[in-house]
Structures are given as structure tokens and as C-alpha cells.
C-alpha positions as semicolon CSV with decimal commas, in nm:
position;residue;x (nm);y (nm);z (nm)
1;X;10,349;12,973;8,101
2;X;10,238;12,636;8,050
3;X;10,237;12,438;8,353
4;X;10,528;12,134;8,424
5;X;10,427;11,738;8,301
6;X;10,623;11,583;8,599
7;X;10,590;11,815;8,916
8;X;10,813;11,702;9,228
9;X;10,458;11,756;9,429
10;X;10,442;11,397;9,673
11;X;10,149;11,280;9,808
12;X;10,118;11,305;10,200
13;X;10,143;11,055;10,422
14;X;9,739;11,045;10,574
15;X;9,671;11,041;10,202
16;X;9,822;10,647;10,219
17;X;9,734;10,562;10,536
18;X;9,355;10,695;10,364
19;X;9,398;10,454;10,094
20;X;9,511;10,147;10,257
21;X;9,222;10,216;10,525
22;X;8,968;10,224;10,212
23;X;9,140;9,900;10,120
24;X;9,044;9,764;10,447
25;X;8,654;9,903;10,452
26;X;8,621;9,791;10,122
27;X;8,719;9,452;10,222
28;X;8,516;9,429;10,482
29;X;8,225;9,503;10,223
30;X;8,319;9,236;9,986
31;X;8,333;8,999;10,251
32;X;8,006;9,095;10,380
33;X;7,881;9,036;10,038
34;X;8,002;8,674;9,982
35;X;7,798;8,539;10,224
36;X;7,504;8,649;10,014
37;X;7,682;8,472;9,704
38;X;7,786;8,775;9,481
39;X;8,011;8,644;9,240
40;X;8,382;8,700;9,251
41;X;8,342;8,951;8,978
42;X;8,121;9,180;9,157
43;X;8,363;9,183;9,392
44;X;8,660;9,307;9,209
45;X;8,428;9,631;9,090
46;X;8,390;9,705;9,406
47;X;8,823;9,712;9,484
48;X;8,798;9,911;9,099
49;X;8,602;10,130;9,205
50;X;8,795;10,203;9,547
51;X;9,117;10,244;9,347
52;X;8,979;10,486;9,081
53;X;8,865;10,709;9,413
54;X;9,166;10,713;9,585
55;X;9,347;10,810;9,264
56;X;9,127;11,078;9,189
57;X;9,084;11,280;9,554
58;X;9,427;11,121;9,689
59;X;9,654;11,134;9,458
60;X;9,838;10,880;9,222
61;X;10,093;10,741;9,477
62;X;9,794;10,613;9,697
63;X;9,587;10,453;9,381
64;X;9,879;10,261;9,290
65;X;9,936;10,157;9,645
66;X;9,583;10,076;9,658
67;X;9,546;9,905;9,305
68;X;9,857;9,681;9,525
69;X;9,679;9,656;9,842
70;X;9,357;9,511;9,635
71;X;9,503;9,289;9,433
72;X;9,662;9,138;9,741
73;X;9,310;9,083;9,967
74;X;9,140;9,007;9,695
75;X;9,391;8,683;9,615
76;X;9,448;8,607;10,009
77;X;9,065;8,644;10,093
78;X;8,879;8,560;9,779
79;X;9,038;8,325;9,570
80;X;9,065;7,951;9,651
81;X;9,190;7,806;9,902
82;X;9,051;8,084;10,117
């Protein structure tokens, strides 16, 4: 029997509060790296690469919320007027 597209399977709860808390390390990170000049760029690999993690070992609900979470540091800490 082949198995269902859309399953009704959520993602826990710790699996978010794992993702926003990667948001937050991986913040810290970037921020750490702009005071050694990395470009802005650089920067947003590193949220890409946090958000392709969480989707993959946490599930798709906590990527998105992540790919949210990023977006929104990497505008309110990054971008000018810091």
C-alpha cells in the first residue's frame, strides 16, 4: 500500500522550541562574526544553513518557523540601522 502524501503527523513542541533556540545560537555566531567583517552574505548562509537542518532532523513546521525566525534577526540585527 503506498504510503499517504499529506499525513496528519505534527511536529512536537521541543522540536520548535529546538528550532527557535538554533535561531538564537546561530545568531549569536553571526554576530560574533561581524566584528571580524564577514560580509552580510556570509551571514545569511549561515541562517540557510540552520533552516535546511532544522527542516531535515525537525521537521517542516520548525524550518518554516525558523526560515521566519531568520529572516526576522537577520533584518533587526544585521541590516542598517542596526
Amino acid at each position: 500500500m503506498p504510503t499517504p502524501l499529506f499525513t496528519d503527523a505534527h511536529s512536537p513542541s521541543r522540536a520548535y522550541a529546538g528550532a527557535f533556540a538554533l535561531g538564537i545560537v546561530i545568531t549569536l555566531i553571526a554576530q560574533a562574526l561581524t566584528a571580524r567583517h564577514f560580509a552580510l552574505t556570509n551571514l545569511v548562509m549561515l541562517y540557510l544553513l540552520g533552516v535546511i537542518f532544522a527542516a531535515a532532523r525537525l521537521g517542516r513546521g520548525p524550518g518554516v518557523m525558523l526560515s521566519f525566525v531568520s529572516v526576522a534577526a537577520f533584518d533587526f540585527f544585521f541590516m542598517p540601522p542596526v
